[in-house]
N, C-alpha and C positions, 0 to 999 in steps of 0.2 A: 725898699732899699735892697741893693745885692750886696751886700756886704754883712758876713755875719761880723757881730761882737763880742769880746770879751772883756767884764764887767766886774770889778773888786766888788763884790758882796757887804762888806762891807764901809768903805767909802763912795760906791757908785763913779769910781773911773775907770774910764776906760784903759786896759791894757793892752789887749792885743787885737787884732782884725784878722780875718782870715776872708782871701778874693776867690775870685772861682765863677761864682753863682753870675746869671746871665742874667735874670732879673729876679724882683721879690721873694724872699727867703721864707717859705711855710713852716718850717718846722725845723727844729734844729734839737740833737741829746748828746748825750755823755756818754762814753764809756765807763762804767762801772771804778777803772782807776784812774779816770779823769787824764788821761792820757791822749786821747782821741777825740774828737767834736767829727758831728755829722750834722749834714741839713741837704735839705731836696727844695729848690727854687719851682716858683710859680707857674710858667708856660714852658721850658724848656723840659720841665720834667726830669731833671738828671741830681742824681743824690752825687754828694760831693763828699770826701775825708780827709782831715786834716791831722795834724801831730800839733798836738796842742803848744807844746813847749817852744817847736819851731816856726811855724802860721806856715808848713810845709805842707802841699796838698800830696795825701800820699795815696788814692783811689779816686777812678771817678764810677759810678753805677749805672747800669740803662743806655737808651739809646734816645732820644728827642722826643719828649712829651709821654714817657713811658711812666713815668712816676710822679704822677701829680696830684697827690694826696696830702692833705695838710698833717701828715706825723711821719715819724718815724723810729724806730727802736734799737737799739745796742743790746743783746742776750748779758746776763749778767757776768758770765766767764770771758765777754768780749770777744767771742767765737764766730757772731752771728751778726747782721744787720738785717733785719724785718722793713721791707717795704710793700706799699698797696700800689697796684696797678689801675690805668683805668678802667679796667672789668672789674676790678672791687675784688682780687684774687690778693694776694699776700706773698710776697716771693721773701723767702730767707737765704742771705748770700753769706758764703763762708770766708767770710776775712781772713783768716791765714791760707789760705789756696787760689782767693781770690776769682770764686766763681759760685754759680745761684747750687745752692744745697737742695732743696725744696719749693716747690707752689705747694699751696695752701692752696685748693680749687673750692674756694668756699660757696661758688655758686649762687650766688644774691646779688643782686644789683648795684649795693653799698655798702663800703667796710668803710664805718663810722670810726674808731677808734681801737687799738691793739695792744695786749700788755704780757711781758713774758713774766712767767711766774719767777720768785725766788731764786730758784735753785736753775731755772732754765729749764727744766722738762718738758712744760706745757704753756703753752701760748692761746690767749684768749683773745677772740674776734668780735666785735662791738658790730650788730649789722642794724638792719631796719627792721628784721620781725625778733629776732633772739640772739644769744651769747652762744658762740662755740668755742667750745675748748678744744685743741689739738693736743696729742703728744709728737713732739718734738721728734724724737729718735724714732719714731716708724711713722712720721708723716698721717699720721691715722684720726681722723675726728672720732673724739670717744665720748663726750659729752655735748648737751646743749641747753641752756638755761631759757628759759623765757616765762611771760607772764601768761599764757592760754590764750589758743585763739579768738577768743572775745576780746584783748588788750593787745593793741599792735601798739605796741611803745617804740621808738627810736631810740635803738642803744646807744650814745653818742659818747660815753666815757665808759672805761675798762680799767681796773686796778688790783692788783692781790695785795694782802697784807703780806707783811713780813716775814709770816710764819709759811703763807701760800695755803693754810687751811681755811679761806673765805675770799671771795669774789666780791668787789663793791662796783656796781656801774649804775650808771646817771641816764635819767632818760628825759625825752623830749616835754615828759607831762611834769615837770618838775620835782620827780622825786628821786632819791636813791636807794637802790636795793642791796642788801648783804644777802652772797648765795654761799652756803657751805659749798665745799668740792667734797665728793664722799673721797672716803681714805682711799678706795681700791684703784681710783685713777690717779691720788695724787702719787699712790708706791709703785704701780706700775697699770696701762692699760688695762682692760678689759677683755680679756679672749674667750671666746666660746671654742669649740671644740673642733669644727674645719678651722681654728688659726684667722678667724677672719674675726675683727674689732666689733665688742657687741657694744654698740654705742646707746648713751643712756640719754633721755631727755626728762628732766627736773622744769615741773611747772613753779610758781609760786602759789603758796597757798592763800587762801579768802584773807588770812589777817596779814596775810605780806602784803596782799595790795591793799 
């Protein structure tokens, strides 16, 4: 179906529709004040925005078949729109400017799933060998979570808590991992002494897996 919906939660009617999308609807989220609806259709590749209130398309994103990933994200200050490319890279577009702030050049063949922290800082990338964590305001990979070369799990879900001090993602062998974020990246990046990101990599231990 190209047509996204909106859905009473609690009656299950339909109240509103929003048009655009050229065929099948991947993925669709929220602005943080439920203000805005986003979604990126299936072959055309092109993320779409709406004004919730009015079913007014107010953005369109990309260029034809450039975003064809089944998610997508809203930063929590609604600052931001997170999408995956088909190189598995990650571009963050600046909704009030209305042009790409950031790539994410995460370098792996597949971004499974992506989740922005809390507060917006930091941005977590779901791939096929591990978890990386971005910060946000210098674009920098300062963390990367995985289970050890011996476990190539597929990261396929990404999620913070509330607090943003624990990481939960889901993998292809059925299970799910809690990874703490140490404090130093959650208050601010990591710098070693040339100013260049000393980026950490957290295995899991023998009783994690």
């Amino acid at each position: 179906d190209d047509v996204v919906r909106l859905l009473d939660a609690k009656t299950g009617k339909e109240i509103r529709q929003f048009f655009g999308c050229k065929d099948e609807v991947l993925a669709v989220a929220f602005s943080d004040d439920g203000s805005r609806v986003a979604a990126v259709s299936q072959h055309d590749g092109i993320a779409r925005m709406w004004d919730v209130s009015s079913s007014r398309q107010l953005r369109i994103f990309g260029t034809t078949t450039e975003f064809n990933r089944a998610f997508l994200a809203i930063s929590p200050n609604g600052s931001l729109l997170a999408l995956a490319n088909r190189s598995g890279n990650v571009l963050l577009w600046e909704l009030d400017h209305d042009r790409p702030a950031r790539r994410l050049s995460a370098n792996q063949t597949m971004t499974n799933s992506f989740a922005f922290s809390p507060d917006g800082n930091l941005f977590a990338i779901g791939s096929l060998l591990d978890i990386q964590l971005w910060d946000i305001p210098s674009g920098r990979l300062v963390c990367k979570f995985s289970s050890g070369p011996t476990h190539l799990d597929q990261y396929r879900n990404v999620a913070f808590c509330p607090d943003g001090r624990i990481l939960a993602c889901g993998a292809n062998d059925g299970t799910v991992r809690l990874w703490e974020i140490p404090e130093a990246v959650r208050r601010s990046p990591p710098v070693v002494d040339d100013g260049v990101t000393d980026e950490m990599t957290i295995e899991a231990s023998e009783e994690d897996k």
